[in-house]
VEXLOTOR-704380 format. One record per residue: residue in three letters; x, y, z of N, C-alpha, C in turn. Coordinates in steps of 0.001 Angstrom, whole numbers, plus 524288, in hexadecimal, padded with zeros to 5 digits. Each point is the difference from the previous one (the first is absolute). Last residue first. Layout:
alaXYZXYZXYZ...
//
This chain:
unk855D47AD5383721805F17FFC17FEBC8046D7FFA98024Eunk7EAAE7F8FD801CF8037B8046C8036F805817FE887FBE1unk7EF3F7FA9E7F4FE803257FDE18061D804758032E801BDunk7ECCB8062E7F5EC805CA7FFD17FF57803987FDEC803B4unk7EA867FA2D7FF248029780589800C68058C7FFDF7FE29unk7F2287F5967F59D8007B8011B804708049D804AF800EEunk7F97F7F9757EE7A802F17FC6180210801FB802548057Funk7F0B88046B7FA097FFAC7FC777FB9E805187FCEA80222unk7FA32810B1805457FB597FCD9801A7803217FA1B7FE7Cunk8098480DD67F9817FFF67FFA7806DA7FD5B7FC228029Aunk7FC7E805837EDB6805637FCC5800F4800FC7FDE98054Funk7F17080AD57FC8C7FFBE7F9DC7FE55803DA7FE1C8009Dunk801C7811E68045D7FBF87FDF9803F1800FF7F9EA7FE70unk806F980A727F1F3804147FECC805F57FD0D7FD7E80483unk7F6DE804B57F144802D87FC167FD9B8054D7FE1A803A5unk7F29280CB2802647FD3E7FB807FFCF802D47FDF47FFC2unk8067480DB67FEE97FFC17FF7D805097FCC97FB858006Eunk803A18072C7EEEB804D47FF70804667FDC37FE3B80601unk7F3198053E7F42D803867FAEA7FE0D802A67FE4980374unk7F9878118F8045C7FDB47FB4580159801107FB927FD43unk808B480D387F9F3801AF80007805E37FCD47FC0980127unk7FC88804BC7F08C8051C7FCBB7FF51802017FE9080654unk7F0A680A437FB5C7FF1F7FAC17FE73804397FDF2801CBunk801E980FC8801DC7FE947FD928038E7FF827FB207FEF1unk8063180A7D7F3A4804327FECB803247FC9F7FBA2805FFunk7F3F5805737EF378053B7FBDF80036804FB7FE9C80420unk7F2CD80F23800867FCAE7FAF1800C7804597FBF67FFD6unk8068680F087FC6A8003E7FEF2804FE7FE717FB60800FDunk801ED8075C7EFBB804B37FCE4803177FF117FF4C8043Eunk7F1E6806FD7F7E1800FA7FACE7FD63804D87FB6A80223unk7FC4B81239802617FBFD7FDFA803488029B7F92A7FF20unk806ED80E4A7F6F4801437FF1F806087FDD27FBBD802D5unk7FAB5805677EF75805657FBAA7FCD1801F38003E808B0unk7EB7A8018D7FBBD8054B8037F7FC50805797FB188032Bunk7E9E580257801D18023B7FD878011F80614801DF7FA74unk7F2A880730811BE800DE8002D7FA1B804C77FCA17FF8Eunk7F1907FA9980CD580458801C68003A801E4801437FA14unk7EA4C8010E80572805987FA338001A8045A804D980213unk7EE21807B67F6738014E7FF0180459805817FC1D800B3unk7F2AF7FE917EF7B8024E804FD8032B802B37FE1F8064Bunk7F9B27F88A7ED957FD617FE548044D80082802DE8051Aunk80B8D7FF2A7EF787FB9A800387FF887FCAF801918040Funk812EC8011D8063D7FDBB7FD567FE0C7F983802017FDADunk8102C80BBF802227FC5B7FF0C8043B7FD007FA137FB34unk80F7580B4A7FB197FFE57FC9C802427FCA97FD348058Funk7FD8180E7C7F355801307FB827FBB4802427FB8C802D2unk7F14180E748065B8050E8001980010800447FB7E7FDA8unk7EEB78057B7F9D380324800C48049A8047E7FF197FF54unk7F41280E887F4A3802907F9757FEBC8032D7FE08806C2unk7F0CA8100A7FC68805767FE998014B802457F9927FF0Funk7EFBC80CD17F833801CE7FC458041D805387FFC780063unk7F32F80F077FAB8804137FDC77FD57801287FAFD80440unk7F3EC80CE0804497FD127FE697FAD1804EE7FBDB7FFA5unk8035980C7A80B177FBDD7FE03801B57FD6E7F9CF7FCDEunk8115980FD6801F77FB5F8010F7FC4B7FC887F74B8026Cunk810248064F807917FC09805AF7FEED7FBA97FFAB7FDBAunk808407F45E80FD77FE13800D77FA3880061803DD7FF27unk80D0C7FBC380E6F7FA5280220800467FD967FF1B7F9E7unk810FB7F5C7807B37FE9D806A87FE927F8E27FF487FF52unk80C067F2AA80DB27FD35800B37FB2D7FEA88052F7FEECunk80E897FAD680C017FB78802A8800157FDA27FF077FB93unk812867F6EE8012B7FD08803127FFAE7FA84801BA80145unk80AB57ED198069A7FF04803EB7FB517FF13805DC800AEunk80DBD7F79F80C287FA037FFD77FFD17FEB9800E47FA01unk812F67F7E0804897FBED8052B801A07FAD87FE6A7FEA9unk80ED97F16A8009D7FB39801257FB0E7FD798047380344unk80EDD7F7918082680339801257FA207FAD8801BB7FCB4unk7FBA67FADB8132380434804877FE3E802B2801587FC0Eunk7F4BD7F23B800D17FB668047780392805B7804B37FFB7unk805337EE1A7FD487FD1B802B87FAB57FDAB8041580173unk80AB17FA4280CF5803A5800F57FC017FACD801F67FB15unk7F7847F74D80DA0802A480553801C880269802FA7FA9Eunk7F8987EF547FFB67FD69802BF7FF00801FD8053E801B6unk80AC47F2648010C7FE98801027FA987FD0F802F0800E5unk8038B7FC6F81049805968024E7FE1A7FE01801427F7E8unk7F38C7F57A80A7B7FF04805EC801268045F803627FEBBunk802E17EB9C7FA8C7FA618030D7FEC5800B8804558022Bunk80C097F79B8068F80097800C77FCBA7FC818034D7FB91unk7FBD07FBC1811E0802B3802518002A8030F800AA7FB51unk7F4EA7F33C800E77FD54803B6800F6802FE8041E80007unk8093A7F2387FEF57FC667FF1D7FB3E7FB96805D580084unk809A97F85F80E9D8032B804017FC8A7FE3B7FFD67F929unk7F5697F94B80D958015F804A380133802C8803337FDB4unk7FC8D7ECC97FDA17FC75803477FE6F800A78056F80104unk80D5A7F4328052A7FF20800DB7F91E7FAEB802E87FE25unk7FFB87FC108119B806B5803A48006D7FDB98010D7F79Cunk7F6E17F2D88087C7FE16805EC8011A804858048C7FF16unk804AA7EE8D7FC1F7FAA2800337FAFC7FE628054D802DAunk814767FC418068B7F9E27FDCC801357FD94802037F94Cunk816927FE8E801E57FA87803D77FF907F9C77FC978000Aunk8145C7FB7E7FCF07FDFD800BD804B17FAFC802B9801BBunk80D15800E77F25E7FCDE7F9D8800697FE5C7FF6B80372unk80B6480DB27FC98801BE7FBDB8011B7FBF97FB7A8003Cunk7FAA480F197F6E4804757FDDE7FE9C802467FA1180436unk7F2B98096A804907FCCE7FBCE7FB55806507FFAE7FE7Bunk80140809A180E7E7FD3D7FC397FE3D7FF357FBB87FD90unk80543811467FE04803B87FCD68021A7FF7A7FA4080197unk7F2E080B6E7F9DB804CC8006F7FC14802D77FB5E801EAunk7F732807CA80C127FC1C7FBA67FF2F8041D7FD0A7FAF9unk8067B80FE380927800C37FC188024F7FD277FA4F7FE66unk7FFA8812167F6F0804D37FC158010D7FFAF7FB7B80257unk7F15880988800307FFAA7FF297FB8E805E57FCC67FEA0unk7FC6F8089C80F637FBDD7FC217FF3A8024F7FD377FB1Eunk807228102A802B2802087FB61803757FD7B7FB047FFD5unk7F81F80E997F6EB806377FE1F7FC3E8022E7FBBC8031Cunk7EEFA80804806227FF957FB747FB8F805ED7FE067FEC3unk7FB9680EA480C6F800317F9DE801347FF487FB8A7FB9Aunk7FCD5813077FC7A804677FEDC804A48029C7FA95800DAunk7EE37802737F7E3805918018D7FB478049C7FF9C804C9unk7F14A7F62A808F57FFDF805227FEDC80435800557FA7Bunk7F6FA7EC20802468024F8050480464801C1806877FDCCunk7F0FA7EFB67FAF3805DA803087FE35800C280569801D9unk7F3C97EC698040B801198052C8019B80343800227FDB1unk7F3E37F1F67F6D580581802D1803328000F8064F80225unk7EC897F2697F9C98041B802C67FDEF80601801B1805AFunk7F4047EE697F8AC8015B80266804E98036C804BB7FED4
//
């Protein structure tokens, strides 16, 4: 079932308040999915602004000579290149969805937090 993610505007408040949330233990399975989504598009943003575009490919001159492809494009062409950014990202998310499985189960596991 994919999530609406609300505008950049509206993500930081969003994005506190779910936070807040899962901290106090208080957070639904749709709430954890949202800010799971909303964590996700905050990574893909941040990488879309620290990696410019490539270059224009230059033109051949000479016809005959092949071009070796780029060194971080897999065999098989096409994907995400894969370098030392990419790598932290994949990992930070991984680590975010851990986290949030592992607060969801807890929650699941020994119920809600009794009023302090």
């Amino acid at each position: 079932m994919p999530v609406a993610v609300p505008a950049a505007s509206q993500t930081t408040g969003r994005y506190a308040y779910l936070v807040g949330r899962l901290r106090s233990r208080q957070i639904t399975m749709e709430e954890a999915t949202e800010l799971f989504a909303l964590q996700q598009t905050m990574i893909a943003r941040a990488s879309v602004m620290n990696n410019p575009p490539p270059p224009p490919p230059a033109a051949p001159q000479d016809s005959t000579v092949a071009t070796p492809p780029p060194r971080n494009v897999p065999a098989g062409g096409g994907g995400l290149p894969v370098n030392d950014e990419t790598i932290t990202l994949a990992l930070l998310g991984m680590g975010v969805g851990a986290g949030l499985l592992a607060a969801v189960l807890k929650r699941a596991r020994d119920g809600p937090k009794p009023p302090g």
